[in-house]
FIDRENVEX-210076 format. One line per 2 residues: number of its first residue (from 1); their letters; for each residue x, y, z of C-alpha. Coordinates in steps of 0.2 Angstrom, whole numbers, plus 5000, padded with zeros to 4 digits. Layout:
residues N
NUM = a = X/Y/Z ~ ... $
//
This chain:
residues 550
1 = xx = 5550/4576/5832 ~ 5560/4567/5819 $
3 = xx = 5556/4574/5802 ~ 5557/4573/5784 $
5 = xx = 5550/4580/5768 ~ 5532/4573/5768 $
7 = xx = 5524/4561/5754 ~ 5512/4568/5742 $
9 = xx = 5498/4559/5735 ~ 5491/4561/5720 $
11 = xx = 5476/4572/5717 ~ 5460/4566/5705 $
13 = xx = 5466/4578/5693 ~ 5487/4571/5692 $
15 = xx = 5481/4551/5695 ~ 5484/4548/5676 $
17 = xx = 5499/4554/5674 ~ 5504/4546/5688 $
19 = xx = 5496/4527/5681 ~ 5505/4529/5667 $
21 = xx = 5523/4534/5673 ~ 5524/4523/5688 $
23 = xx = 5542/4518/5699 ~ 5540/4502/5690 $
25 = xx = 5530/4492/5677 ~ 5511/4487/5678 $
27 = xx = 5507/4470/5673 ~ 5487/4468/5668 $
29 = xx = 5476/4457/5660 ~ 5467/4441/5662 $
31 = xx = 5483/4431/5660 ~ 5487/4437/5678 $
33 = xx = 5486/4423/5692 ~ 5470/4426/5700 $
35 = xx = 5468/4429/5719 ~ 5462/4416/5731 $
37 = xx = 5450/4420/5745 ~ 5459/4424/5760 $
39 = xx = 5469/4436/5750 ~ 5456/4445/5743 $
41 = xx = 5452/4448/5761 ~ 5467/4454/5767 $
43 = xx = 5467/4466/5751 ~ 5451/4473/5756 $
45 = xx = 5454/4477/5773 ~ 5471/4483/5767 $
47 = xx = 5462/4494/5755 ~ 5448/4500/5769 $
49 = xx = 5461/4503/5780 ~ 5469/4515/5767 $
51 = xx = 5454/4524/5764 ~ 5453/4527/5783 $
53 = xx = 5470/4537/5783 ~ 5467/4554/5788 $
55 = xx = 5476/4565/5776 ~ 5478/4584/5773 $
57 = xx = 5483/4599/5764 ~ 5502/4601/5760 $
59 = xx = 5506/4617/5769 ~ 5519/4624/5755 $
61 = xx = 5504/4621/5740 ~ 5486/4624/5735 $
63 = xx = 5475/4614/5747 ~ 5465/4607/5734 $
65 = xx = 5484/4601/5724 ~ 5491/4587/5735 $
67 = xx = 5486/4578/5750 ~ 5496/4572/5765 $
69 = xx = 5494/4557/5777 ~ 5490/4563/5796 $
71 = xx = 5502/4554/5808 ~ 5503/4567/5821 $
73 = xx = 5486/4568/5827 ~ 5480/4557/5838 $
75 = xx = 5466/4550/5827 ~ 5479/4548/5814 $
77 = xx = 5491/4540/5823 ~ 5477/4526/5827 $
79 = xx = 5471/4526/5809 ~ 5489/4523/5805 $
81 = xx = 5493/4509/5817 ~ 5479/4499/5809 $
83 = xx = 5483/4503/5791 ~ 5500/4496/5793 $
85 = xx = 5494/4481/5803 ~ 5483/4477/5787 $
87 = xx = 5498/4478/5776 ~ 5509/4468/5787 $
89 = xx = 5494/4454/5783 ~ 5491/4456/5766 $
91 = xx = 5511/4454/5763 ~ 5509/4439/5773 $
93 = xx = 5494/4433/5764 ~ 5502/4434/5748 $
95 = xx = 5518/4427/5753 ~ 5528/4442/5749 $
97 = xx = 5546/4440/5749 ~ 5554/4450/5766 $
99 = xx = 5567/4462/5760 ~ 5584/4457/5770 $
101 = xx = 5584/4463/5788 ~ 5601/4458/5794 $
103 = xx = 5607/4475/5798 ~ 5595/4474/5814 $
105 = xx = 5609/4462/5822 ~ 5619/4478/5822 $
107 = xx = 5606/4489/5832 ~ 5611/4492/5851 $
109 = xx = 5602/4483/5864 ~ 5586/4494/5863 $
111 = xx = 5582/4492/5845 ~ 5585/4475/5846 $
113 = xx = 5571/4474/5861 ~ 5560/4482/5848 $
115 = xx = 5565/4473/5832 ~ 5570/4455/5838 $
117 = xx = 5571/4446/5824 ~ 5569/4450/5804 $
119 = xx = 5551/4449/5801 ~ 5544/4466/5794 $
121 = xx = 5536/4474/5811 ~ 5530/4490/5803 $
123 = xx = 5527/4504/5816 ~ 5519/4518/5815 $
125 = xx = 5532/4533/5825 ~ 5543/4527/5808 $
127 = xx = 5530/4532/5795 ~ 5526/4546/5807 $
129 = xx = 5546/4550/5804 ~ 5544/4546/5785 $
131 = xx = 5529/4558/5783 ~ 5536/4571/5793 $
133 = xx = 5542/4588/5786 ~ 5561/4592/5793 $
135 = xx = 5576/4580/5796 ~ 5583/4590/5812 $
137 = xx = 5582/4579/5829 ~ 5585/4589/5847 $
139 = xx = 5590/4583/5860 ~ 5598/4588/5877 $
141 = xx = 5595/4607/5868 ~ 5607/4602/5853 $
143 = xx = 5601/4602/5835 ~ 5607/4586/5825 $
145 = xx = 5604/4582/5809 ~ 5599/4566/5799 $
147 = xx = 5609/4560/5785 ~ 5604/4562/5768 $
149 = xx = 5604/4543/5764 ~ 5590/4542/5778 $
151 = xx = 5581/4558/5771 ~ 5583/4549/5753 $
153 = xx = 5575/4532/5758 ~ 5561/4544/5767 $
155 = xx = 5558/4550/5749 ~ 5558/4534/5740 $
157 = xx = 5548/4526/5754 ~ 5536/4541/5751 $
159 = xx = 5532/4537/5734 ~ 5531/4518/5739 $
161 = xx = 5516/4522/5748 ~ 5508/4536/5735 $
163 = xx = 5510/4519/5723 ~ 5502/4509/5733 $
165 = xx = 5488/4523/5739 ~ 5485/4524/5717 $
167 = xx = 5483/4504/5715 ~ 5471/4502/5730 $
169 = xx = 5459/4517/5725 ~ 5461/4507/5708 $
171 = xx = 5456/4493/5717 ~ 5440/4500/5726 $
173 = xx = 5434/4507/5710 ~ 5435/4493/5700 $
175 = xx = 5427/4483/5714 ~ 5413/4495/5712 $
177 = xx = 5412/4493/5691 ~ 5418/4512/5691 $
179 = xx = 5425/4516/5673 ~ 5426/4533/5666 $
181 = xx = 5434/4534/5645 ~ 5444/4549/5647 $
183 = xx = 5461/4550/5650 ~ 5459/4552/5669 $
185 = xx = 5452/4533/5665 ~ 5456/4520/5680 $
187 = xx = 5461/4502/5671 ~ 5442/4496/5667 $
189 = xx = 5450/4477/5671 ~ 5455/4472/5690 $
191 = xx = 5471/4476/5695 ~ 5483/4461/5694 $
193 = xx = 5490/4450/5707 ~ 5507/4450/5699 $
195 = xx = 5505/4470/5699 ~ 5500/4470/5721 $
197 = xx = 5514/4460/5724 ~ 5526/4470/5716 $
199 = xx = 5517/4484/5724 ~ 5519/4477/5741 $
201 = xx = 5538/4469/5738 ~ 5542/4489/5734 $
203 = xx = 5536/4495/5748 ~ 5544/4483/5759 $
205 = xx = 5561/4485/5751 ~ 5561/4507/5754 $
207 = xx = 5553/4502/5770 ~ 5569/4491/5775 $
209 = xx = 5581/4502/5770 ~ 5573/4517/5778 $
211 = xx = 5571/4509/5795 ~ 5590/4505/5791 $
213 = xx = 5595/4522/5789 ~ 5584/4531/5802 $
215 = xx = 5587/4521/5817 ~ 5608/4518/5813 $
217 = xx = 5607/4538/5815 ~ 5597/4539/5830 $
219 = xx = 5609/4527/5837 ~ 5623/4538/5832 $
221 = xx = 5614/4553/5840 ~ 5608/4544/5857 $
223 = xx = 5628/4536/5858 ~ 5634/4558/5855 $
225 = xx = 5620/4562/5868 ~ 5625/4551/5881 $
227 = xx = 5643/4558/5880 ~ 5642/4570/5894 $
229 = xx = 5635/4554/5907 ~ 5649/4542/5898 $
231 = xx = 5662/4556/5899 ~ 5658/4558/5918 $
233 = xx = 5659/4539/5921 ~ 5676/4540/5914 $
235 = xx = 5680/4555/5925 ~ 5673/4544/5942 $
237 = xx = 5684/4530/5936 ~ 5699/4541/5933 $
239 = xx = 5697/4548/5950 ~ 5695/4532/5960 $
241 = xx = 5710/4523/5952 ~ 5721/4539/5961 $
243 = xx = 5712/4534/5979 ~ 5718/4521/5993 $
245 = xx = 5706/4510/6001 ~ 5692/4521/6008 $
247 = xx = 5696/4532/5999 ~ 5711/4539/6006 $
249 = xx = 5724/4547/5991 ~ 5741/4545/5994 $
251 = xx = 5754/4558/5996 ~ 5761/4558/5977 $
253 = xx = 5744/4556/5970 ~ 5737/4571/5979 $
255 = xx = 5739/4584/5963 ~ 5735/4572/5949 $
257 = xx = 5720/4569/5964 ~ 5715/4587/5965 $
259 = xx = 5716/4587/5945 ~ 5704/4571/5943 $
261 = xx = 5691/4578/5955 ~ 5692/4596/5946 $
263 = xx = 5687/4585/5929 ~ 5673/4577/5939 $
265 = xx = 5667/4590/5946 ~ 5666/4600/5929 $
267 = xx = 5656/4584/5921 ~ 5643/4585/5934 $
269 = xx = 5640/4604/5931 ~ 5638/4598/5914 $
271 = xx = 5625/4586/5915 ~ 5617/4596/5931 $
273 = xx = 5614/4610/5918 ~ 5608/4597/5902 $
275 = xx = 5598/4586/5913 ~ 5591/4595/5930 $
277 = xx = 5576/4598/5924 ~ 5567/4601/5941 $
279 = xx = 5581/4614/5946 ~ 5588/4629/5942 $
281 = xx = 5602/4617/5930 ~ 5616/4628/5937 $
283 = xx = 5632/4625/5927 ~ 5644/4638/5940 $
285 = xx = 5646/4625/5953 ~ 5663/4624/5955 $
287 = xx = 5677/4611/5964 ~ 5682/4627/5976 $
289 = xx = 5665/4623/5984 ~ 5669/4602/5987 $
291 = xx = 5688/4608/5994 ~ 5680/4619/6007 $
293 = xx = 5670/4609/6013 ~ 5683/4596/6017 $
295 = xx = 5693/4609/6024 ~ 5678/4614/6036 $
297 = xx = 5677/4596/6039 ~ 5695/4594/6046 $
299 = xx = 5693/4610/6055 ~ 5676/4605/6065 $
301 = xx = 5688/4590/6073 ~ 5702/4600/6079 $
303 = xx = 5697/4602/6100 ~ 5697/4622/6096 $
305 = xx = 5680/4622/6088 ~ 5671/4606/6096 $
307 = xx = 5657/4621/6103 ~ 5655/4632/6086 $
309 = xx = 5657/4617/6075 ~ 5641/4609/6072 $
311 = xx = 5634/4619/6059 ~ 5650/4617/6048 $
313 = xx = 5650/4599/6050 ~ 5631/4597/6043 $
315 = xx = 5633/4610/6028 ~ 5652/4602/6024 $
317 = xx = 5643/4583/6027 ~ 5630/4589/6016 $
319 = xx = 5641/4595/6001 ~ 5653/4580/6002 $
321 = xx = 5637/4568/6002 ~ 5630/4574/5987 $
323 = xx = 5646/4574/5977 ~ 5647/4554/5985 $
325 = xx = 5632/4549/5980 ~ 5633/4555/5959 $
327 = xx = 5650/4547/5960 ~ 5639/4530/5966 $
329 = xx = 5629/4532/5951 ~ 5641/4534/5939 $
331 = xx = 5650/4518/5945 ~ 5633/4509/5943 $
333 = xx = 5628/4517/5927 ~ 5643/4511/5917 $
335 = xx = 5639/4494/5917 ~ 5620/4499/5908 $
337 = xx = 5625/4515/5898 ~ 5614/4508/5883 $
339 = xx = 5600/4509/5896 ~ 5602/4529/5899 $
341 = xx = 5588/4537/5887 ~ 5597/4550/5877 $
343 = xx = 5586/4563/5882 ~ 5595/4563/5901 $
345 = xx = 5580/4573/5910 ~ 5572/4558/5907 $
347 = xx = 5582/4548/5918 ~ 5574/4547/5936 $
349 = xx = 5586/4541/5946 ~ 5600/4555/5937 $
351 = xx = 5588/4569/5941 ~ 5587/4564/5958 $
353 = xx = 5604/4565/5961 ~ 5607/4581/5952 $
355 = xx = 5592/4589/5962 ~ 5602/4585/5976 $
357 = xx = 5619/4587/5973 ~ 5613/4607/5967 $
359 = xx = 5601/4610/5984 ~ 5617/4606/5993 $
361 = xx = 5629/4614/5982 ~ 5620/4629/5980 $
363 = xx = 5615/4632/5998 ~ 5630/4626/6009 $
365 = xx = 5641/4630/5996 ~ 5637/4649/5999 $
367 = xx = 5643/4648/6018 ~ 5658/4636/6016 $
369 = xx = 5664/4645/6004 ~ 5667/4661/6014 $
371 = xx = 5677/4657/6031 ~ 5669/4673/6038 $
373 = xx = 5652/4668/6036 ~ 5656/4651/6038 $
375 = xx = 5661/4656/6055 ~ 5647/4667/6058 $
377 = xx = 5633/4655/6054 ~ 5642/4642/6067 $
379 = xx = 5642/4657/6080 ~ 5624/4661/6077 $
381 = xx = 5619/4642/6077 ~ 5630/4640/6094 $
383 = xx = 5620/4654/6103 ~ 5602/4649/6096 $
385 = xx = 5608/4633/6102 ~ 5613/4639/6120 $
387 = xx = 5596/4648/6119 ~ 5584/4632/6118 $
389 = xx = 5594/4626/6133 ~ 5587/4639/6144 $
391 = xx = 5569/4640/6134 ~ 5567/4622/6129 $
393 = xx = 5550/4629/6117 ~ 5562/4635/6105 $
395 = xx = 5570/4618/6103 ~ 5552/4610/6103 $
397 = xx = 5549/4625/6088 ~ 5565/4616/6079 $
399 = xx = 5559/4599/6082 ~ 5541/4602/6074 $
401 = xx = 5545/4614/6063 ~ 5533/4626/6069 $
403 = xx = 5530/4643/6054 ~ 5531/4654/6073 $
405 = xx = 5550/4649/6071 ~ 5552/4657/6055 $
407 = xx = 5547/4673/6064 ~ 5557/4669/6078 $
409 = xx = 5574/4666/6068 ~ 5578/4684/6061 $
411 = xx = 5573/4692/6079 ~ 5587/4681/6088 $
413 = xx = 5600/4684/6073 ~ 5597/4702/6077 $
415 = xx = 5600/4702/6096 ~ 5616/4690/6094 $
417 = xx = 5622/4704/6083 ~ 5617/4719/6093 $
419 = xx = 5625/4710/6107 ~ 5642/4711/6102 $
421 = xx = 5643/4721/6085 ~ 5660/4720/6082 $
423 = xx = 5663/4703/6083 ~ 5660/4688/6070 $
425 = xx = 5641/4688/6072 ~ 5642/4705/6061 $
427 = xx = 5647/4697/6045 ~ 5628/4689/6046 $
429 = xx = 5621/4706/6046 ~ 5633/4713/6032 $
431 = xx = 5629/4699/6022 ~ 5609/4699/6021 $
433 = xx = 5608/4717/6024 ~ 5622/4726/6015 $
435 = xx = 5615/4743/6015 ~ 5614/4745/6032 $
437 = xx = 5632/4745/6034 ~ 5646/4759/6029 $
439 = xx = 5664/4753/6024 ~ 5661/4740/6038 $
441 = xx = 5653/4748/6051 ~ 5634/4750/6056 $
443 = xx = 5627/4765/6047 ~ 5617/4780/6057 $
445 = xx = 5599/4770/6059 ~ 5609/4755/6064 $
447 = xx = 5619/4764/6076 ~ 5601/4770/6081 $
449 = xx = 5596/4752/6084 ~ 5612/4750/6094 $
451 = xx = 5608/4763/6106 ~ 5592/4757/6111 $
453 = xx = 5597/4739/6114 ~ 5610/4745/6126 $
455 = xx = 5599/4760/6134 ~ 5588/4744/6136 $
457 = xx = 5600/4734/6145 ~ 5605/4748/6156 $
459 = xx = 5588/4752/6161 ~ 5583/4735/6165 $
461 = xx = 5599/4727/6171 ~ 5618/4735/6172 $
463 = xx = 5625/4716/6163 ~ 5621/4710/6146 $
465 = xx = 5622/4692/6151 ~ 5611/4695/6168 $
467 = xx = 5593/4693/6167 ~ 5590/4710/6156 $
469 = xx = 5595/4699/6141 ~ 5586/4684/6147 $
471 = xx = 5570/4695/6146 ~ 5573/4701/6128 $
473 = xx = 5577/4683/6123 ~ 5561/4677/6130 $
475 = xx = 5553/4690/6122 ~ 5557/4688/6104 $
477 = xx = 5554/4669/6107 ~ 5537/4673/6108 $
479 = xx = 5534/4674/6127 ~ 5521/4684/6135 $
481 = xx = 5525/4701/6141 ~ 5523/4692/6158 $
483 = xx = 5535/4677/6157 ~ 5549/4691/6150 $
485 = xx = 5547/4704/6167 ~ 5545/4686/6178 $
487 = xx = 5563/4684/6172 ~ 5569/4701/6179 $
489 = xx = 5565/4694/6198 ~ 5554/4703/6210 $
491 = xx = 5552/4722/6205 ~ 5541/4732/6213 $
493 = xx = 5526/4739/6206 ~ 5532/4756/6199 $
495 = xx = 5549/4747/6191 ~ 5538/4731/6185 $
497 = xx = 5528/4746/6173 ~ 5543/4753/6168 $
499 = xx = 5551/4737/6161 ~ 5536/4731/6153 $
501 = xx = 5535/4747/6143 ~ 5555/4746/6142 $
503 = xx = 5553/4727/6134 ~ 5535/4734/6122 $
505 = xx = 5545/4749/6113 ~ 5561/4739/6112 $
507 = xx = 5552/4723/6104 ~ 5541/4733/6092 $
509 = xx = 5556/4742/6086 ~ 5565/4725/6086 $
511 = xx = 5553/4718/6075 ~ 5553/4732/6061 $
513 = xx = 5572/4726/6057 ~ 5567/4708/6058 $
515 = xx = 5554/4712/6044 ~ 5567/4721/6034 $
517 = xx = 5580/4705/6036 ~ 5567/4694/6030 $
519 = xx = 5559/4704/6015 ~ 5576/4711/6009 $
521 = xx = 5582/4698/5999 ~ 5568/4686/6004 $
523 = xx = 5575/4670/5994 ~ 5593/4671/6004 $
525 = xx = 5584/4673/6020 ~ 5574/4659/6017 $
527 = xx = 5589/4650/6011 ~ 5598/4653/6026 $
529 = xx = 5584/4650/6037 ~ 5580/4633/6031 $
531 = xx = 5600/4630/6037 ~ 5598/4637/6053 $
533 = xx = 5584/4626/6055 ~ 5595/4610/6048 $
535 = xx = 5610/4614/6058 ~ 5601/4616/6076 $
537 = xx = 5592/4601/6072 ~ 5607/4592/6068 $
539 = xx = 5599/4582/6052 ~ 5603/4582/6036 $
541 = xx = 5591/4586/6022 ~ 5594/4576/6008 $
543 = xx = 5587/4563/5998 ~ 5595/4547/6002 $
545 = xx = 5596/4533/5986 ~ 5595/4515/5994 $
547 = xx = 5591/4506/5978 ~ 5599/4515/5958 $
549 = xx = 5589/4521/5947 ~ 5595/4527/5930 $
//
């Protein structure tokens, strides 16, 4: 909140002092024009309207010293609301003059929506800012501060009111004949007309200038807050002016290219970790991450990796998309900046975006980034691939989703690896399972593992691509026992026994390991899973924006 020193009004004890030394003089008497019957109305509600303000202690005094307007709860807010309605009438009935308003022609396109034209439009969150206790605003997690002319006209604005609050009690208690002879005395005659419309003209003159004050500095806070989306904006503009049509850069713009993107890129972070309210706001995002995947792009094209290149196509795709579609929203938002609320997590249609842009930044960027699993994942995702085409339920697993694929996934990544250790498919394993491995190479219960696979194979078949490995496959797939030994052929009853027990010890030991790949570090797996999953579908995750949104 918005806050400021709050007003004190005056307790029964200090009211005469205060009647006799007020902010201006008190004209009394019966020489006083009298006042007509719509305007003793209005004064009356004005004046039950007061009484109806909830008030309470000042916190830095004795409770039983000062009293303080509630505008913070709910019941006071409302109380409030209604309190400056009545005074907005009574000025009206009385034909107070309106204290000059011009400066709200200066307001940017917001206020002016609230304030259209120069008549007084009192609101209550602006008393709730006058009555308030602090003058710090935050926003976006920065503190700023108020000026002190604002705070100032809070204070003079303040007494206005503890002015006013002393004529209408006056008001009520000579409407009742109250009249007391000490010198705590309330005037014994009615208070004067002359004397409520200076009152009133008081009160709307510190009002005007406090409104003045309070909302040129919160437009001076929103315009610094909306820095980072405007500094972006410029950064997209900077970079587009270096591109060709569709968006090709020319040779001799390439490093001021490179340069321009670097800038953008750096923005992004910046308001992904101001903004991203729904993420993680991660501000380590970094350009490398964008220039791989382009790089990965242009290598899935070349005619050596058209079979391995699927997966590197819909993580790079993935990567460049999101970066493509924050730079559509900056291009959009430039023509409406004044329509960005300062607090930026509270732009849908940004948020969105930056949800995205770090879901596929975070998680591709981890295996674009690093050729060596880059390569690995695309092996993997090649042989799971091959794999559905001679059990087509595993591609009906993918389609649907099914949570048995989940259990599935880390038992194939394990056979792919134990098939051929020392190949690509290795840097997987060293990745999500880095203690199993020694300077490189599989450590004593890995080479354990090893040893059985291949004693395995042997016993059941003398190839590893024959039907031996077909039978494991179908086996960690999810197949019966049955449907792994009907891929062996006919065996005869003796060697059918033995396989089966052959294919039970090897897939219980199997599926110790896939436990360990999955609960290790249980966040990554998952990660890598749900990629996996996108890759062998071959469909992109991402929220697609059809119509902007700020």
């Amino acid at each position: 909140r918005h806050s400021f020193p709050r007003a004190k009004f005056p307790s029964q004890q200090s009211r005469a002092h205060h009647c006799g030394h007020g902010m201006f003089k008190r004209l009394r008497g019966s020489s006083a024009a009298a006042l007509c019957a719509h305007e003793l109305v209005a004064v009356d509600q004005l004046a039950r309207r007061h009484a109806a303000l909830l008030q309470q202690p000042d916190e830095d005094e004795q409770p039983n010293s000062a009293q303080l307007i509630d505008v913070q709860s709910e019941v006071g807010y409302i109380a409030c609301v209604k309190f400056l309605s009545a005074l907005e009438a009574a000025a009206e009935a009385l034909h107070v003059e309106v204290a000059a308003r011009s400066y709200r022609k200066g307001f940017s396109l917001n206020y002016r929506a609230i304030f259209p034209d120069c008549a007084r439009h009192y609101r209550a969150d602006v008393m709730e800012v006058c009555m308030d206790r602090h003058s710090s605003i935050w926003v976006n997690g920065e503190k700023y501060e108020l000026s002190s002319e604002a705070t100032a006209c809070a204070e003079r604005l303040q007494h206005a009111f503890a002015e006013l609050g002393m004529f209408l009690e006056r008001w009520v208690a000579a409407a009742r004949g109250e009249q007391q002879a000490s010198a705590e005395a309330i005037s014994a005659s009615h208070p004067s007309r002359t004397e409520l419309l200076s009152t009133l003209a008081v009160i709307d003159f510190a009002w005007a200038n406090f409104e003045h004050r309070y909302i040129t500095d919160l437009i001076a806070v929103e315009n610094r807050a909306r820095q980072l989306v405007a500094r972006a904006v410029e950064a997209e503009q900077w970079l587009r002016s270096l591109e060709g049509p569709r968006g090709v850069v020319p040779p001799q713009n390439l490093s001021r290219h490179r340069e321009a993107q670097r800038s953008l890129v750096a923005c992004i972070s910046q308001l992904n970790a101001v903004a991203n309210c729904r993420r993680k706001g991660r501000d380590d995002l970094t350009d490398d991450i964008l220039e791989s995947a382009i790089v990965a792009l242009k290598r899935s094209e070349l005619p050596e990796h058209a079979t391995t290149s699927s997966a590197a196509q819909v993580l790079a795709g993935d990567i460049v998309g999101a970066f493509g579609s924050i730079r559509e929203y900056l291009r959009h938002v430039k023509v409406c900046l004044e329509r960005v609320d300062p607090h930026l997590c509270n732009n849908n249609g940004l948020v969105s975006r930056l949800v995205d842009w770090e879901e596929s930044w975070e998680v591709a960027g981890r295996y674009v980034r690093d050729t060596k699993l880059l390569e690995a994942l695309c092996l993997l995702v090649a042989k799971i691939q091959g794999i559905q085409v001679a059990l087509p339920e595993l591609a009906t697993m993918c389609e649907e989703c099914d949570v048995e694929l989940f259990m599935v996934l880390p038992r194939l990544t394990l056979l792919c690896f134990l098939k051929d250790p020392s190949g690509k498919q290795g840097e997987l394993l060293k990745f999500f399972l880095p203690h199993r491995f020694q300077q490189g190479m599989p450590n004593a219960e890995l080479q354990v593992l090893l040893g059985d696979f291949r004693s395995t194979i042997a016993a059941l078949d003398v190839d590893v691509d024959s039907a031996s490995w077909q039978a494991l496959v179908t086996r960690a797939v999810g197949g019966s026992q049955q449907a792994a030994l009907n891929v062996l052929g006919a065996l005869e009853a003796r060697q059918r026994e033995y396989a089966s027990q052959l294919l039970e010890i090897f897939s219980l030991k199997l599926e110790g390991w896939s436990l360990e790949l999955q609960r290790h570090c249980p966040e990554d797996w998952n990660q890598c899973s749900a990629v996996l999953v996108q890759c062998l579908t071959g469909t992109s995750k991402r929220q697609l924006f059809s119509k902007f949104q700020v």
